[in-house]
C-alpha positions in Angstrom: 11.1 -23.3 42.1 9.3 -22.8 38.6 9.5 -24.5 35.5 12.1 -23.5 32.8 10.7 -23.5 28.7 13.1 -26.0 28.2 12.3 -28.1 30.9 8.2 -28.3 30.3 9.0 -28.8 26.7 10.9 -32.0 27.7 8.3 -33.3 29.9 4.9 -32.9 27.2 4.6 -36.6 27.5 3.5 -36.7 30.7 0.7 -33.7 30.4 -0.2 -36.0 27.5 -0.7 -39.1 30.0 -2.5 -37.3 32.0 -5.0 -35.6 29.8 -6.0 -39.1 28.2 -9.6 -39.0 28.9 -10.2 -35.9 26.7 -11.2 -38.0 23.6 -14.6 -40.2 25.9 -17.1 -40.3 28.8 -19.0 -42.4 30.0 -22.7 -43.7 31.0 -24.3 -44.8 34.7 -22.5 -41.6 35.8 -24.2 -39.1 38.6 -24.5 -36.5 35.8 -28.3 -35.4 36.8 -31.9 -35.7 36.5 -33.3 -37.2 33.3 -34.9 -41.0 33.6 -32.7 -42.6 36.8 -31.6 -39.6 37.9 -28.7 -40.1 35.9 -26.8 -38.8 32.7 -24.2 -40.5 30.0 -21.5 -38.2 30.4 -19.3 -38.9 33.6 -18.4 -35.7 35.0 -15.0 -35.1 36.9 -13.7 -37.7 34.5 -11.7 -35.3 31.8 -10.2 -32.7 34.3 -7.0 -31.8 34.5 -5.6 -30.8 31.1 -8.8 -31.2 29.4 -8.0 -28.6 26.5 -4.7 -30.2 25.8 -3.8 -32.8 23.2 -1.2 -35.6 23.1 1.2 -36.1 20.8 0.3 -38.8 18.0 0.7 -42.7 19.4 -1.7 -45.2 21.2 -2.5 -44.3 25.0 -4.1 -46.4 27.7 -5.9 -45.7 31.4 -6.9 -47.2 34.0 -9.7 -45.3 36.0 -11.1 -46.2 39.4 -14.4 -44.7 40.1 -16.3 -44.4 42.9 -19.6 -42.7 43.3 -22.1 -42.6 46.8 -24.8 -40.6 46.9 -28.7 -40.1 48.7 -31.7 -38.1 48.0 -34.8 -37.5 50.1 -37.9 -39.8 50.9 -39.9 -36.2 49.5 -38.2 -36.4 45.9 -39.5 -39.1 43.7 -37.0 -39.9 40.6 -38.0 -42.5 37.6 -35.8 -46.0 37.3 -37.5 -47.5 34.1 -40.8 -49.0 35.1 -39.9 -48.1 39.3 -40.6 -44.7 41.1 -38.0 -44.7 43.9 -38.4 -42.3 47.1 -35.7 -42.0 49.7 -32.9 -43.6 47.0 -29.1 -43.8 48.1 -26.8 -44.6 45.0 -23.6 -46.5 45.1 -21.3 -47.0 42.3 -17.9 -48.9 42.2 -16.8 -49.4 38.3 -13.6 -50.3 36.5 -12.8 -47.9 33.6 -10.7 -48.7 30.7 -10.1 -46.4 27.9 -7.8 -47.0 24.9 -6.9 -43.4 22.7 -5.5 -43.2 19.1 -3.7 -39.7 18.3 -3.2 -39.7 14.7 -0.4 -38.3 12.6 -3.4 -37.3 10.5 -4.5 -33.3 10.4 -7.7 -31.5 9.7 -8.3 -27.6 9.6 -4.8 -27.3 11.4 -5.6 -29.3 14.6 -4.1 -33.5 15.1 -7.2 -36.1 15.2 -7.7 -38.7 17.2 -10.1 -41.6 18.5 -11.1 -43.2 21.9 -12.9 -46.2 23.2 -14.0 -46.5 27.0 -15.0 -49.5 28.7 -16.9 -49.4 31.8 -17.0 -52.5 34.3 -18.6 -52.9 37.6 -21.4 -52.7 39.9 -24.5 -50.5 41.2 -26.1 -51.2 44.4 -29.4 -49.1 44.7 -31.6 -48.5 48.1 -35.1 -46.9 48.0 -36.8 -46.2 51.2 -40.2 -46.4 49.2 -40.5 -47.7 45.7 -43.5 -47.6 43.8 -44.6 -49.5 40.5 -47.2 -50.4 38.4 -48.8 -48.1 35.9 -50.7 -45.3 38.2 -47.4 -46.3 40.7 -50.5 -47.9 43.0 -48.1 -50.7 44.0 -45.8 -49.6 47.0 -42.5 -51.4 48.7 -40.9 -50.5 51.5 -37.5 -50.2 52.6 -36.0 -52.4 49.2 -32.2 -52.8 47.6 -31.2 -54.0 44.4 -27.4 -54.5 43.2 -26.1 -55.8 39.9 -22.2 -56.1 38.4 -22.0 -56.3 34.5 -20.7 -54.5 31.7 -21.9 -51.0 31.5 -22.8 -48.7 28.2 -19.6 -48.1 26.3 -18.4 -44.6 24.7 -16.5 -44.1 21.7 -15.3 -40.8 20.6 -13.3 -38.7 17.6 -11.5 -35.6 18.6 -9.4 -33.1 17.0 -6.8 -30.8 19.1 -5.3 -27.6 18.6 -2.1 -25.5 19.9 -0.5 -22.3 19.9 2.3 -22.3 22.7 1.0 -22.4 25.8 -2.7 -22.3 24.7 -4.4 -25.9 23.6 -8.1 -26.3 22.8 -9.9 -29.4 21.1 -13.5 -30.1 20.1 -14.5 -33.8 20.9 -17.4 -35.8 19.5 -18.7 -38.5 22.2 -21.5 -41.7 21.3 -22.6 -43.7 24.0 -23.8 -47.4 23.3 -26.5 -49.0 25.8 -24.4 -52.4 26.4 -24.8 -52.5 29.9 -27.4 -54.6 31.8 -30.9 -53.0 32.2 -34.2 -54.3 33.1 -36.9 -51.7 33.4 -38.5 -53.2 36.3 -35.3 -53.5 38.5 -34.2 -50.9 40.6 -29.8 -51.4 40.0 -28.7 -50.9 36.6 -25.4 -50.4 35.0 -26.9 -49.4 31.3 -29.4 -46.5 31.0 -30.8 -47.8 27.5 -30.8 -44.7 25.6 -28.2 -43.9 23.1 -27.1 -40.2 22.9 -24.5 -38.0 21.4 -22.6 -35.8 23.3 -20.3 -32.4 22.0 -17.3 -30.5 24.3 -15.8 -28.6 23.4 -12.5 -27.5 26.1 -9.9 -25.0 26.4 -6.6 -25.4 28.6 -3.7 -22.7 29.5 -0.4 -23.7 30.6 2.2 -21.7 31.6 5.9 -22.3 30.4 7.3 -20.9 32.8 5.7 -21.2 36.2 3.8 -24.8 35.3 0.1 -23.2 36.1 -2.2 -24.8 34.4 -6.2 -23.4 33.9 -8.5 -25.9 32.2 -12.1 -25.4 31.4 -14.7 -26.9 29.3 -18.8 -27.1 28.0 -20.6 -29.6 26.4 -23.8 -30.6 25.7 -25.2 -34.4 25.8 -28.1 -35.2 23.2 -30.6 -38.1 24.4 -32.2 -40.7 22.3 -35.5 -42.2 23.8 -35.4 -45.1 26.2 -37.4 -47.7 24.0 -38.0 -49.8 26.5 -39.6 -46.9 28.5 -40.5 -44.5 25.8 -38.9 -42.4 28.3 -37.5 -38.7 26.6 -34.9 -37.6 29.2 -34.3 -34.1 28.5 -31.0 -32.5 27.2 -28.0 -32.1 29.5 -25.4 -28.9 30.0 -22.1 -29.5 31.5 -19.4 -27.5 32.5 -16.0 -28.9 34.3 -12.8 -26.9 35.3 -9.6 -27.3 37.2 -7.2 -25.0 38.2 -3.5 -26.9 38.3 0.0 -26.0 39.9 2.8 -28.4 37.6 6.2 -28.9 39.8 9.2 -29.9 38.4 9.8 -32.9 40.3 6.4 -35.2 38.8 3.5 -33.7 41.0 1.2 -31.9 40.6 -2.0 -30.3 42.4 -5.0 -28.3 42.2 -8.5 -27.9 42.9 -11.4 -28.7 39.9 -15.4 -28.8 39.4 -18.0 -29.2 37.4 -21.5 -27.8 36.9 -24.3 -29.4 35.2 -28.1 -28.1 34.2 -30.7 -30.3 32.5 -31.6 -27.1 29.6 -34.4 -29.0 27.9 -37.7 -31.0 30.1 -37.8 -34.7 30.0 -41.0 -36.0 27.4 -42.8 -39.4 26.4 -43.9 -41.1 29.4 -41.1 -39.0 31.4 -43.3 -36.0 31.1 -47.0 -37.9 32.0 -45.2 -39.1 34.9 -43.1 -36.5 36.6 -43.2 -33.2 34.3 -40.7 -31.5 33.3 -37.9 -32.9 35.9 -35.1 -31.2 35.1 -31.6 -31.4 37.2 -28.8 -29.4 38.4 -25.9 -30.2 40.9 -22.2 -28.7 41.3 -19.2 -30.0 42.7 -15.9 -28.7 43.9 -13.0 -30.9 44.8 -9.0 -31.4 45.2 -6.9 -32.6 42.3 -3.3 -35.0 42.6 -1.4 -36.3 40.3 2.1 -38.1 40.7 4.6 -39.0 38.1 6.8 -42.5 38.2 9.1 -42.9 35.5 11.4 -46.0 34.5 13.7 -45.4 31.8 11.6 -44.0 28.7 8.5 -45.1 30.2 6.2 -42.7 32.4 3.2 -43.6 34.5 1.3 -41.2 36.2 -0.8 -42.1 39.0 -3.7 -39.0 39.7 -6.3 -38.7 42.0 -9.7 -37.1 42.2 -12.4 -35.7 44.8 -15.4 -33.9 44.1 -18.3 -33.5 46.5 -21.3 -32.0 45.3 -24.0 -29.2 46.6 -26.4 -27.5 44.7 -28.8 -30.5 44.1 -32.0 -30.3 42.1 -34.3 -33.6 41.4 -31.2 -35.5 41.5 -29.0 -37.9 44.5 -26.5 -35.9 46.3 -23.4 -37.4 47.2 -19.0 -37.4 46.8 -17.2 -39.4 43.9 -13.8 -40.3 43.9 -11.4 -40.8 40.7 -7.9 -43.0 41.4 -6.4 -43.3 38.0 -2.9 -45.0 36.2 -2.7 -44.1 32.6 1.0 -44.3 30.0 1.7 -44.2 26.7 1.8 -48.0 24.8 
């Protein structure tokens, strides 16, 4: 069975509850190499519909996010004051994000606002982890876990569409409001502020309900003060290709790539050169629609597992998500 014009036109408000995390990102995300290892922008996080705008109103979503990962004892990677060797990652955060569409318009295309709120905790494991200025100090087999507010995004957008093509540029700033301590291995707050520009494309068919999303940004890194620590700057690229049904569910496959473009500086370079990071993923996509009356609540789902590694962990993350309109 395929979708009717008049049928997908009924049902916009649920592609807009599911594209709700086009407008932020977020930090202590498995992005790539940089200091930790680690980059602001969450990747995975704004596929499906990632090109696609909502109507005008107040959104919210829920995210649940997952993230395990390992690299080898024969790849060192910088966490603040602490080489780590041998590091396995865990991640288990709670993601909020609240979105504004406006009834406001600029060169055509409908603005709009986010704010993402990241709570949880990191457990960290290094097999060796050296410290001390010349790294002359050495522990064996340590762990370190914390649970705290992590840094928070906010982000303006603006959205275009011509039927059944959407596109939208989307400014993200990330705040370092987690906890960090330079000399302890877990973290949930990188300490460097950054900037990051997307900008996304998504197709979606009016008739047959296929859907193909795609999407490049780049994230710009402030220094870690506390470290004086330049972490390079980061290329992303996510997609997702998307089969709508008629009945409220729908499923795909998705990815992302992501290249470190520029060499890490300050005390990042004397330490460990250039360091620069690359990984892809490649995962299943699932998303379900309940609705109530005039209320809709789509509950999606989200695996990616990742290959391709360079100076960064390698692992699988996992995305379980509940987002409606207010």
């Amino acid at each position: 069975m395929v979708w009717s014009v008049s049928e997908l036109r009924g049902r916009r408000p649920r592609w807009a509850l599911v594209a709700l995390a086009l407008g932020a990102a977020m930090s202590m995300t498995t992005a790539g190499a940089a200091e930790y290892g680690l980059g602001n922008y969450l990747l995975g996080y704004q596929i499906p519909l990632s090109g696609y705008t909502p109507p005008p109103g107040f959104y919210y979503s829920n995210t649940f996010y997952l993230y395990e990962g390992s690299a080898g004892a024969n790849l060192r990677i910088p966490r603040g004051n602490i080489i780590g060797a041998g590091l396995q990652y865990q991640f288990v955060m709670n993601i909020s994000q609240f979105s504004w569409v406006t009834d406001l318009k600029a060169l055509g295309g409908a603005i709009g606002f986010a704010a993402l709120i990241p709570l949880g905790g990191e457990t960290t494991k290094a097999s060796v982890a050296f410290t001390g200025p010349r790294g002359v100090s050495r522990q064996l087999g340590v762990s370190d876990s914390v649970n705290a507010l992590g840094d928070t995004a906010y982000a303006a957008f603006i959205g275009w569409e011509a039927g059944e093509h959407h596109w939208n540029l989307t400014l993200t700033g990330f705040a370092p409001t987690g906890s960090y301590d330079p000399n302890a291995l877990a973290i949930t707050s990188l300490n460097r502020p950054g900037v990051d520009l997307k900008a996304s494309y998504t197709y979606l068919s009016l008739t047959t309900g296929i859907e193909a999303s795609g999407g490049v940004g780049m994230t710009f890194n402030a220094v870690n003060s506390a470290t004086n620590y330049q972490s390079g700057e980061e290329l992303h690229v996510e997609w997702a290709l998307n089969q709508h049904l008629p009945f409220g569910l729908a499923a795909g496959v998705g990815g992302y790539f992501y290249q470190q473009v520029t060499a890490d500086g300050g005390q990042g370079d004397e330490r460990l050169g250039a360091f620069k990071g690359r990984v892809a993923a490649v995962g299943p996509l699932l998303s379900y629609t309940i609705k109530a009356g005039e209320q809709e609540v789509i509950l999606s789902s989200r695996w990616f597992h990742e290959f391709a590694t360079q100076n960064r962990v390698r692992g699988n993350s996992i995305f379980a998500s509940m987002a409606f309109r207010l």
